[in-house]
Structures are given as C-alpha cells and as structure tokens.
N, C-alpha and C positions, 0 to 999 in steps of 0.2 A: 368457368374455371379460371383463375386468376393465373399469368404468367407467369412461368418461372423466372426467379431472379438470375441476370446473367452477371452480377458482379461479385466480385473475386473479392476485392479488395476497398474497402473506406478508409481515405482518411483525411483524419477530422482535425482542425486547425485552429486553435483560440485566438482573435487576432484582439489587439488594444493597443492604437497606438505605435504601431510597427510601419510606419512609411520607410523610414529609412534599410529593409530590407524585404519589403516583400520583395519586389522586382530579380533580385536573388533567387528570393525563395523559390517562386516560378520558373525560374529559368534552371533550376534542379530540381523541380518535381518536373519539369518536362524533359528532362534528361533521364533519368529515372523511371519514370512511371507513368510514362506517356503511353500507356494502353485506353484502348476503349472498353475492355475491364474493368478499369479502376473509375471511383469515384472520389473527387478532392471537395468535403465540405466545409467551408470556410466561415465558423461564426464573428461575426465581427461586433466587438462588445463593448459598442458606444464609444467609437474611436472619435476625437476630436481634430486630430491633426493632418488630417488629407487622406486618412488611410482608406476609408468608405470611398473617397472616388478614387482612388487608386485602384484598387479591389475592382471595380466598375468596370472602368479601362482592360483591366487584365481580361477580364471576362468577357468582352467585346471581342478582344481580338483574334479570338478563337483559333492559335497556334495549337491547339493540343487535342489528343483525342479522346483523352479521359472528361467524363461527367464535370461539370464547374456545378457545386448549388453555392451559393452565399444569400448567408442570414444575417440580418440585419436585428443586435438586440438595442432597442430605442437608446437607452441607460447601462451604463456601466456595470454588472451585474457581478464579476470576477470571473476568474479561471474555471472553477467547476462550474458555474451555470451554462458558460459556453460551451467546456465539453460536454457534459448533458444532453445540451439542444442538438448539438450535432450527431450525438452517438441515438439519439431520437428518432435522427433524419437519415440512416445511417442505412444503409442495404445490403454492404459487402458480405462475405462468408468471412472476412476478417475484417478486423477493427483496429485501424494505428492513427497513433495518437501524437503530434507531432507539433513542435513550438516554433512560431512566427518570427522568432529574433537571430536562427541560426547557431547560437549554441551548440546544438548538438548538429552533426554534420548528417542533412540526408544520404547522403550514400549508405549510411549506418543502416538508417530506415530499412534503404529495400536489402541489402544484406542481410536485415531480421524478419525481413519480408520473403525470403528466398528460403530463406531456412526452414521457417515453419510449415510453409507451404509444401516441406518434401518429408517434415518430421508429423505424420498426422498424429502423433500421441503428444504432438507440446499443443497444449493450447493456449498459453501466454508467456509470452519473455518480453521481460522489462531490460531497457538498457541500464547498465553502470557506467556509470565515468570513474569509478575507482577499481576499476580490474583493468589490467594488464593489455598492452599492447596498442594501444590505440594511440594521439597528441592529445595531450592535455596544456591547457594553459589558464589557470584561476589564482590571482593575487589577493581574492580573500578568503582569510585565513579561517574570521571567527565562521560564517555564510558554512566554510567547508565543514569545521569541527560541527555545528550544530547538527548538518546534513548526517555526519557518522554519528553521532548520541545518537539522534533520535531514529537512526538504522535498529541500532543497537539495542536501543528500548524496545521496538518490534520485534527485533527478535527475542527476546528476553519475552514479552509478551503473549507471541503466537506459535513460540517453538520453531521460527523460520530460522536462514543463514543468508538472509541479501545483505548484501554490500549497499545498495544506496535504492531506499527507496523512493525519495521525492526525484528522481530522475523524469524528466517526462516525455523521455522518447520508452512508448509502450506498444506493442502489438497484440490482439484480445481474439478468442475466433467465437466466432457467432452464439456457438452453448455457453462461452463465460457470462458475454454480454445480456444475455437472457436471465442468469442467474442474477447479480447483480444489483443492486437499485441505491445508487448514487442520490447521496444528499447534501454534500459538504459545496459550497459556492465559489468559496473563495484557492486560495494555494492548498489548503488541506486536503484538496480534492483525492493527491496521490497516496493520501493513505486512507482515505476513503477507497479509493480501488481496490488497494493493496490487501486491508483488512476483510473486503468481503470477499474478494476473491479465495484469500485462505479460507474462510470460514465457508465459503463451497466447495470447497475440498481439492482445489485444483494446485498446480507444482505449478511455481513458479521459478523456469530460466531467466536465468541473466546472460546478458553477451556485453562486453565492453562496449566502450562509444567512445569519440574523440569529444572533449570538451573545452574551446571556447569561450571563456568567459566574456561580460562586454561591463561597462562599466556604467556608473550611474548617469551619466553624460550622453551617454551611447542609449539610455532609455531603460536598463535595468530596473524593474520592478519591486522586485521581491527583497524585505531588508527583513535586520536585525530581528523585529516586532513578530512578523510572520514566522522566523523560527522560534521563539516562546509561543506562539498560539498551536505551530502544531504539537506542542508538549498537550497542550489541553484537547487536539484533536486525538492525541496518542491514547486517552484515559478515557476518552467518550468514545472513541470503538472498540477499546481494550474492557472498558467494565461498566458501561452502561448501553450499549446497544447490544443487546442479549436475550435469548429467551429467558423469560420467568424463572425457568429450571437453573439457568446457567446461575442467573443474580440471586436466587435465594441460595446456592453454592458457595457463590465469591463471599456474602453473609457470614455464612455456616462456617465454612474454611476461616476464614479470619479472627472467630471470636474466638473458637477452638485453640490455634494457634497463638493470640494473643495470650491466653488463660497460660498456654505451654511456657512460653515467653517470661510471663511473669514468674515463673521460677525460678531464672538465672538472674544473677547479678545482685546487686544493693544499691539504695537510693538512686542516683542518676543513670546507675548501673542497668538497674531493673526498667528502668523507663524507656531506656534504650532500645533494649533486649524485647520489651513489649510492643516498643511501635515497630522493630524491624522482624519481630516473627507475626504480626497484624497483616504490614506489608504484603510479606513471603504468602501467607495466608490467602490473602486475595488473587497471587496468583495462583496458587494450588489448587484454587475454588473453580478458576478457568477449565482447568485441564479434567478434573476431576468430579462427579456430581455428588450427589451425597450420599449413596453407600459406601464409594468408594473411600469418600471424604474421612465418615465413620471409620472404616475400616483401617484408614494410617493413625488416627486419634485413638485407637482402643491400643494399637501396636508402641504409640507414644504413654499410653498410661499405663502399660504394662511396662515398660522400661523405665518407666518411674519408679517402679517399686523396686528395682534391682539397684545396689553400692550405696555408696554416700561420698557426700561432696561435690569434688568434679569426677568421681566414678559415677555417678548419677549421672552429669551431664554427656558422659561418655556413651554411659548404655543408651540412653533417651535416643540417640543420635545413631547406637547403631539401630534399636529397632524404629526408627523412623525410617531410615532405607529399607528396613524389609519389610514395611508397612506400604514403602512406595513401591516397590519390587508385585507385591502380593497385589496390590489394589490396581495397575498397570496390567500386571496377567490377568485377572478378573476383567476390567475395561476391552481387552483385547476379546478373551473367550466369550461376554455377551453383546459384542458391538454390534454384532447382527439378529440381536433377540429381539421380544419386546421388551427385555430388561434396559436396553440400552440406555434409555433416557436418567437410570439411576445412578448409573455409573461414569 
C-alpha cells in the first residue's frame, strides 16, 4: 500500500536567470513556509548567469525544513514549460505558483496560503495587483494597459469578472490540478490556466498583492511582443480548443448572426454591421450550443417580420433578448439531462 502523502503545500518556482534575487527569495520562503509540510519546487530553465550554482548552494545548506527538489531543464524552454515540470513533480494538496524575481511580495503567498487552507469551498485564487489595498509600484504604462485588455477580453469571453489575469502569484488545490492539462510554454501559460480552470467549472477568487515592478536592467523579461501574442493565446483557448459540439456552435452562431447583420445598414454600413454581428456570433456560439442557438435565431426571424425601417431594427432586437432570455431558461432547466450537450 503506497504512503500517504504528508504534504500540505507545493510550491513551484520558474527560475531563468534570476541570480540577482534568489538569495532573497529564500530567505522569505524560509520566513514564511519553513514547514516540513511544505514542499519548494524549483525548476530552473536553462539559466546561464550563475543561477544553476546558486540554486545548488542554496540547497546545500540546508537552513530549512521544507522539501528543496530542483530541476534542472538542459535549454531554455519558457515560463509554462517550467511550471508544468513542476506542477508534474508536485505532491502538495495544494499548488502555488510563485515568480523568482520578487515582484510580487511572498508574504502575499502564504496569506493566500492561509486562507484557502480554512476556506475548503475555494479551490483557487489568483492574486491581483489591481485591487485595492496592497503597494503597488509599476512605471509602465503600455505592459499595464495591455495586462487590463486582455483581462477584459477574458472576461468578455468566458463570462468571468477578474481583474488581472496574467498575474502569476496563484494558489490551485489538488482536484483543480487534476482537471487541468496545461499546454501553453511560454508567458501565455496564465491564461492557459485561467481558461481551463473556468471551463472545469471552478470559481475563481482573487486577493490583492503588492506589486513591484523591476525594470529591463534589473532582468525583466516579458515585453511589448508577449502582450500581442497573448491576444493570440486569448482566441486559441477562446474558439479553438473546444469540443467538437462547442466549434460546430461558434460555426452555427456566427453565420446565423452574420446573415441577421446583413440587414442593417448600407454599403460600408452593412459590412460593418456584418462583420460585428459575425463577431457577437462566435461568441454566442460559446455559451450557447445549437438548439439553443436555433432557438434565439427563429425569435430573431420572427422579429423581422414585425415594423419597418428602424421599427424593424427595433423589434429584431427586442425579441433577440427574449430569444436570449428563453434559450438561457431552456440551458438551465436541461443542464443536468442527457439533452445537455444541445443546449
């Protein structure tokens, strides 16, 4: 019979390149989370600058009573591979997830570590740095703005309300991690999290954090480039990693919609009007499967036949809401059927 696991807590640490803080770092995980409970996994991802025997050293001197593993990846692989590898090797009943460069302030850590541990109905809270209460200090500007869009896109896309999702101080308990399966390598990793976690149907809290910025000198990694790629990570967990059911939906809902579209407006008008209800489309197709789908398009073509003009455009629009009203009670009353997957 295999041992029961006695740890509490993993956490997992993406290193690249961070000499000039680890020694920090350690010296607040061992303030903090100096249990023999805890485990500190530390993947290290092809560091070139002394960090591998720094790392080495630390782990020698064995001031601490928590577990030390350190992985060693040959080649530079990025930020998701590392936490991957870690959350791999990972044993806790919880999973926090925690950046090498200080940024975000561990104390934060076990304060979202302390919490969860007495709330057993949260299974994951992601820290913010844009809610209230905590020091913040970040001089760039665009870095911040792209960080809120593309919050914003997610929630526009999965019906959530987080404030910041590429944050990557996170804590995960053991049934998320299980659900899960991480595929994204590089910085997009944290909506690679974020999107599967919703789509296993778990609440996601947020808890402020104090945030630190450091600057490109100081070893900051992550630019400009990285926030246009996770727009492209945004669309590839938003409408193509789906079931079959989902994407022949987002399909359905779209051309539906575009067809609707081309009714309003003229010339540049109409084109408009076509590719922003195409758009709207694809997301409706998310939510919705395809009877439901049917079911707002029959309520949309019956309000077509009612006024003229923009009394047309008027009614179309009210019974699209009672299309969405009707097909959202139907989704709700068979969510636990075998109808479910139609809806």
């Amino acid at each position: 019979m295999p041992l029961e696991n006695n740890k509490t807590l993993s956490i997992v640490i993406p290193v690249f390149n961070e000499i000039n803080f680890l020694s920090k770092l350690f010296d607040q995980l061992n303030k903090y989370f100096n249990k023999a409970d805890i485990e500190v996994i530390v993947v290290d991802d092809g560091s070139n600058d002394g960090s591998s025997n720094l790392l080495k050293e630390i782990q020698k001197k064995k001031n601490y009573k928590y577990s030390f593993k350190l992985i060693k990846l040959d080649i530079n692989s990025g930020k998701g591979k590392a936490i991957q590898t870690g959350i791999k090797k990972s044993e806790g009943e919880y999973v926090l997830l925690q950046d090498a460069d200080l940024e975000l302030d561990t104390k934060d850590a076990k304060e979202m570590f302390d919490m969860i541990k007495i709330n057993k109905d949260i299974k994951c809270i992601f820290g913010s740095r844009y809610l209230s209460g905590k020091l913040k200090k970040n001089n760039y500007f665009f870095n911040n703005l792209i960080g809120k869009i593309n919050s914003l896109i997610f929630n526009i896309f999965f019906s959530q309300s987080l404030s910041d999702v590429h944050c990557g101080l996170k804590i995960l308990h053991r049934s998320v991690i299980e659900k899960i399966q991480l595929t994204v390598n590089d910085f997009g990793i944290e909506i690679d999290i974020a999107s599967q976690i919703v789509r296993n149907n778990f609440f996601i809290y947020e808890f402020g954090v104090s945030y630190f910025f450091r600057s490109k000198a100081q070893g900051k990694k992550i630019t400009w480039v990285d926030g246009f790629k996770s727009f492209y990570y945004l669309i590839k967990v938003r409408f193509f990693d789906n079931t079959p059911s989902t994407n022949l939906s987002i399909i359905y809902s779209s051309i539906y919609m575009a067809f609707v579209g081309s009714h309003f407006g003229m010339g540049l008008g109409n084109t408009i009007f076509t590719a922003l209800f195409f758009i709207f489309g694809s997301i409706l197709g998310i939510h919705f499967k395809i009877l439901s789908s049917t079911i707002i398009f029959l309520f949309i073509f019956i309000g077509s036949l009612f006024g003229q003009g923009n009394g047309t455009t008027l009614v179309v629009i009210i019974f699209f809401i009672l299309g969405l009203f009707v097909a959202r009670r139907l989704k709700k009353y068979f969510m636990d059927s075998k109808f479910s997957n139609y809806f």
